[in-house]
N, C-alpha and C positions, 0 to 999 in steps of 0.2 A: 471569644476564643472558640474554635472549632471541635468538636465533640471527636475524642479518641476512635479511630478506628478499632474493629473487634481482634481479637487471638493473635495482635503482633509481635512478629517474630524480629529480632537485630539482623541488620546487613551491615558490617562494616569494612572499612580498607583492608582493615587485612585480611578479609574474609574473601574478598576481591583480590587482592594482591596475592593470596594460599593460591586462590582458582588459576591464577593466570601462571603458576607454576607449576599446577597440577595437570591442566591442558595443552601448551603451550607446543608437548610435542606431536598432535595434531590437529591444532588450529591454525590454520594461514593465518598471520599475522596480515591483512589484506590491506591493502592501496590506499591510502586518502592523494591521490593527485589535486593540481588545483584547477580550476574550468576556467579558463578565459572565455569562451563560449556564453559560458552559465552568469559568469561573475558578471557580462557584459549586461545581459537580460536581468539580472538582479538588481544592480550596482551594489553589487558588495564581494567582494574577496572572497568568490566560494571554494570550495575544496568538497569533494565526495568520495566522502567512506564507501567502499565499493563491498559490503558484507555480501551484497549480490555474488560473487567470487567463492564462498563456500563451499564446499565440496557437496552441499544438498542444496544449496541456492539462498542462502538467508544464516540469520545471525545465532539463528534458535542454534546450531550446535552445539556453541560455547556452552551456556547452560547444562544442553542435556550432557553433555559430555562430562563437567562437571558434576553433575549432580550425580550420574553413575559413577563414578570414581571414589564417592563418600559412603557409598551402599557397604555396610560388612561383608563377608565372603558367604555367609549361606544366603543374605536376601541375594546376590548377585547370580549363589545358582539357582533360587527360585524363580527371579526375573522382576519385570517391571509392567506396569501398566499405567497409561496415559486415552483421555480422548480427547480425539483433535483432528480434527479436518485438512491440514496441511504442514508446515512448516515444522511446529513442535513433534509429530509424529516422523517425520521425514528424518531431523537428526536425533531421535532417539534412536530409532530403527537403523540408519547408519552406524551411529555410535558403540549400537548394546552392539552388532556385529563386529564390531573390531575386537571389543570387550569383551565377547563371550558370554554376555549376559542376554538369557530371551527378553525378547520385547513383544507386548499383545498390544495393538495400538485399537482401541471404538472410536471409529468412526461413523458420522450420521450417513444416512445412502444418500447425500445429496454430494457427500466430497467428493471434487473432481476426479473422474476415472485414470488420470495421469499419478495421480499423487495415491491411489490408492495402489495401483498398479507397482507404482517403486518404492512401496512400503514394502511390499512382498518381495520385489525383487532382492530387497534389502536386505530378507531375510526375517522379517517381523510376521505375527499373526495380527492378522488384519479380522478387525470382525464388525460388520454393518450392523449398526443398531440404529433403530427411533430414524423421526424425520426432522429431531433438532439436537442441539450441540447437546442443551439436557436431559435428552432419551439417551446419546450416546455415554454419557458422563455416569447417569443411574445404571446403566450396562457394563463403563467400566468398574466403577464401586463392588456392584456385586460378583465381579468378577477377581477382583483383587479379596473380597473376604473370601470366598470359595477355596483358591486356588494359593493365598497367601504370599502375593502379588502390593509389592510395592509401587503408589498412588503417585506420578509424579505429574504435581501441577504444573502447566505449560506456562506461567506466568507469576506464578505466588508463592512457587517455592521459592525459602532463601537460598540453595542451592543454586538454584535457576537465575535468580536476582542477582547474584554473586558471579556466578557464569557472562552473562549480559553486560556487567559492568568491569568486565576487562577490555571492551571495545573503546572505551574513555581513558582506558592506561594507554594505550596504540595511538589515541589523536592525540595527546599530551607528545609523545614522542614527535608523533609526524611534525603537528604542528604546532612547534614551540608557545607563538606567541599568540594563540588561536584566544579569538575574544566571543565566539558564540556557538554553540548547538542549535541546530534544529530538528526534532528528533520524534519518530510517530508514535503514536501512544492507541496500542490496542487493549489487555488487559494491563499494560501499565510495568510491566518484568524490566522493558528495554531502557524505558528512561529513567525508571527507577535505580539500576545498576548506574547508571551513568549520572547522575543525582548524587549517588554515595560517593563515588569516586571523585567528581568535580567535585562538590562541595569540603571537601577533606585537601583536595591538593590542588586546587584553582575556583576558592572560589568567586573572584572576581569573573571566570565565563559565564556567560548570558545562557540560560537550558531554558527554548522553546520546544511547547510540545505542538505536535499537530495531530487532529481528528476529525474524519471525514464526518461530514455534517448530519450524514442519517447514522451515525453510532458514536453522537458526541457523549459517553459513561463515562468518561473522567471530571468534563464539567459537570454530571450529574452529580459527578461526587462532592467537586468542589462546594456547587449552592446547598448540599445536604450537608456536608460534613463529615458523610461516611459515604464506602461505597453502596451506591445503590442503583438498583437495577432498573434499565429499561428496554424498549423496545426498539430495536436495530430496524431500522431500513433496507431496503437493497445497494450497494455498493462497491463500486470498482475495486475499491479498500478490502477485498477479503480475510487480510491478515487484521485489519482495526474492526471487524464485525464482533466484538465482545459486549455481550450484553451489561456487563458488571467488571469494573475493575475488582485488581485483586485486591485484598486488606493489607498482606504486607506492603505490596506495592505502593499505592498508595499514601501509608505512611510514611513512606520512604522519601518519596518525590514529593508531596504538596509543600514541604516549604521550602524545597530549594528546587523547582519549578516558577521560573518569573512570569511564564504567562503561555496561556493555554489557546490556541485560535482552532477554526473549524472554517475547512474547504467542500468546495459543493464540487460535484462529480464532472461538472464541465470540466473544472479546474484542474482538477486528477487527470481526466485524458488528456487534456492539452500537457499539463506536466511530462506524463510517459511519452507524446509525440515528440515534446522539445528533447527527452534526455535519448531517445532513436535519433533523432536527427543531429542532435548536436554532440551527443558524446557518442553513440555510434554503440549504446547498453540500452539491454534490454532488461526492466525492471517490472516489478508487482506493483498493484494502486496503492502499497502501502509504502513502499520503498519512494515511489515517484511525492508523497505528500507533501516531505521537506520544501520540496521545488515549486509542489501547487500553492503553498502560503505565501512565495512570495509572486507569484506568477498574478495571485487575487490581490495584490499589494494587502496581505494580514501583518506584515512583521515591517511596518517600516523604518523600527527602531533601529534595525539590523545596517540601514543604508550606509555603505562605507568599512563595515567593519569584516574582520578575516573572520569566517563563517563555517563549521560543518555541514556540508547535509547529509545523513544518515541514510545511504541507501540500503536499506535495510534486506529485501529479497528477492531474488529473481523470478522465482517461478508461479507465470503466467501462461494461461494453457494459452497457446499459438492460436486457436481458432476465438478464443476470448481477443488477442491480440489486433488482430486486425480487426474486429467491432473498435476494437478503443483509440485507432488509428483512426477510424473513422469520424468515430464522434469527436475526437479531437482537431480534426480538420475541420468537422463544422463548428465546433466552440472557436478554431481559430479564425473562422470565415473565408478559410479556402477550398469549401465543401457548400455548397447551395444548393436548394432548392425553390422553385420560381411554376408557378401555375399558371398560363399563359392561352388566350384565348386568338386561334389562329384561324384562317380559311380553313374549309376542307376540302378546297379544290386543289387540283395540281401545282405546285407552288408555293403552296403555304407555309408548309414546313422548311424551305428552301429562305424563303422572304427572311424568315425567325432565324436559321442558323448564317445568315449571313450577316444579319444585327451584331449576333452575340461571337462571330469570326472578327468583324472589324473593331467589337468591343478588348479583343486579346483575350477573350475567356474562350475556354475548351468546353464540349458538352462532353458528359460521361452516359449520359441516358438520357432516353427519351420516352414517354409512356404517353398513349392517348386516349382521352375520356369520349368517347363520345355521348352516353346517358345522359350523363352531369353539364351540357357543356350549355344550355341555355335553350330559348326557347329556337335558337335561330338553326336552322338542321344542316347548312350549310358551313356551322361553325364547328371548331373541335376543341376542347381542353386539352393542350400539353403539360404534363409534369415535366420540368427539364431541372436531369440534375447539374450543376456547372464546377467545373474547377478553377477558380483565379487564383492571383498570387494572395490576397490578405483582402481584410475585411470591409477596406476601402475599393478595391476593386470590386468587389462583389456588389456593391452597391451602386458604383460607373456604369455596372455591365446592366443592370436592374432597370436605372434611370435610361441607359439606351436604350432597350427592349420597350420602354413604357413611351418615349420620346418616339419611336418608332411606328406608333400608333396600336401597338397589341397590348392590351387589358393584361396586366399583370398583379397576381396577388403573391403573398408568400405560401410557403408548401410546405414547413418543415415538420 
């Protein structure tokens, strides 16, 4: 048996069910449509929660809005304090504005300059601290004792737990006879809510979690028993960059959680590419994960059965955006790169684009080595990047270039 999480607190249905009465008259009740598109590239009956649709771009409202609503009337006019890098700070900051309640949101200097930018706009005090999420956190601390500022955790309040899990009252509604979630797991708030709720009023559905493979803290938790901390990589996922799940959380979700997978960042951009191309939404690497688990084939239990995917938020900075379209085209193999050893006389480069013109591939760039290219001074190194349709082309277009007699290696 698994060793007790620390300081847990209860979340239950009605505690959920209070919330979605107490919020209800501004939270979009938001879309779960179903994807023929997606279901196709699945094979499974999908449907997506479109929480991306928020009025701040992500699901965090529910919560904070919540959990501002429980505050008595002097901590309300004292205000609240949270640190967070994105999403949790975004709908506090909307929220306490509607509410009337100040919000001071610590943020690390590395948050993106968009999301700090409509924190203020919002109406919050924004204050940069530290160069990590726990400089920012040791800055909100002593600034809630100073100032006597209510601490709301982005994740492990039961408030916030409670808030999250009225997105699992809305897919019960949408979809009656819905047989599975698939659902991201950053500090653990999201599928925790949705844990309570399923397991209390269905629990015959399937609750997969998903976590990007450089901040997989939840299975940390799992093989420890508690939560416990590690060290996060870089990843597309900036909403799953949590070093340590929460305790409540947690406890919440590990026994009605049936199984836990981890997606590698190829997989995340191809995901985001597929839900731009096919659903015609633009989502965050945490929102797009549901879709990278099955994109890596991690959930093939799932095959056939009518499926949530949780998109959970939208906001990705635009110039972040097109990197990940990028990298997504070359995870898909409709993005190459090819190092290519050609004449340097007139014609060389003419011989080489007319290979890869009869091959049906496109060049998008061309770069010429000449230092590097060998001992022969008459020869030149092309980097050529190429567009095909898929990953089978890419390797047609490759095999023609090399069949053509030019020395070809990969570049990627």
């Amino acid at each position: 048996m698994l060793s007790a999480p620390r300081f847990v607190m209860p979340v239950t249905l009605d505690d959920i069910l209070a919330a979605r009465t107490r919020i209800r008259s501004a939270i979009a009740c938001t879309p779960c449509p179903e994807s023929i598109p997606l279901s196709e590239i699945c094979g499974a009956r999908v449907f997506c929660k479109l929480d991306n649709l928020q009025r701040t771009g992500s699901f965090k409202e529910r919560g904070a809005r919540n959990a501002l609503l429980l505050l008595d009337a002097s901590q309300r006019r004292r205000g609240v304090i949270a640190a967070s890098a994105g999403n949790h700070a975004l709908g506090l900051a909307y929220h306490g504005s509607l509410l009337g309640v100040p919000v001071t949101v610590a943020m690390p200097r590395f948050a993106p300059l968009i999301k700090v930018a409509t924190c203020r706009r919002l109406g919050a005090e924004v204050m940069l601290a530290g160069e990590t999420f726990q400089e920012a956190r040791a800055c909100a601390d002593r600034l809630a004792a100073e100032r006597g500022l209510a601490y709301v955790h982005g994740y492990d309040d039961p408030a916030i737990i409670a808030g999250q899990g009225t997105i699992a009252l809305e897919l019960l509604e949408q979809v009656p006879d819905l047989e599975a979630v698939v659902c991201p797991i950053g500090g653990g708030g999201l599928i925790a809510g949705v844990a309570v709720a399923l397991a209390a009023l269905r629990p015959d559905v399937r609750i997969v979690g998903v976590e990007a493979t450089a901040t997989a803290s939840f299975r940390a938790a799992m093989e420890a028993g508690r939560p416990t901390r590690i060290q996060c990589g870089p990843t597309l996922a900036d909403g799953l960059a949590v070093s340590i799940v929460g305790d409540n959380a947690f406890a919440l979700a590990r026994d009605h959680v049936h199984r836990v997978v981890q997606v590698s960042e190829d997989a995340l951009a191809l995901a985001i590419l597929r839900i731009v191309e096919l659903e015609k939404l633009v989502v965050e690497g945490a929102a797009a994960s549901p879709l990278a688990a099955f994109l890596a084939d991690q959930v093939p239990e799932l095959a056939g059965r009518k499926t949530v995917l949780l998109f959970c938020g939208g906001n990705i900075d635009p110039a972040v955006l097109s990197r990940v379209i990028e990298k997504g085209l070359v995870a898909d193999g409709r993005l190459g790169r090819f190092s290519v050893v050609i004449s340097d006389r007139p014609g060389g480069l003419a011989a080489l684009a007319r290979v890869i013109a009869d091959a049906g591939a496109s060049i998008k760039e061309v770069t010429h080595d000449r230092a590097f290219a060998g001992a022969d001074v008459a020869a030149v190194r092309a980097v050529v990047t190429l567009e095909t349709r898929d990953r089978a082309h890419l390797e047609e277009t490759r095999t023609a270039i090399a069949g053509a007699g030019f020395p070809v290696t990969d570049a990627r």
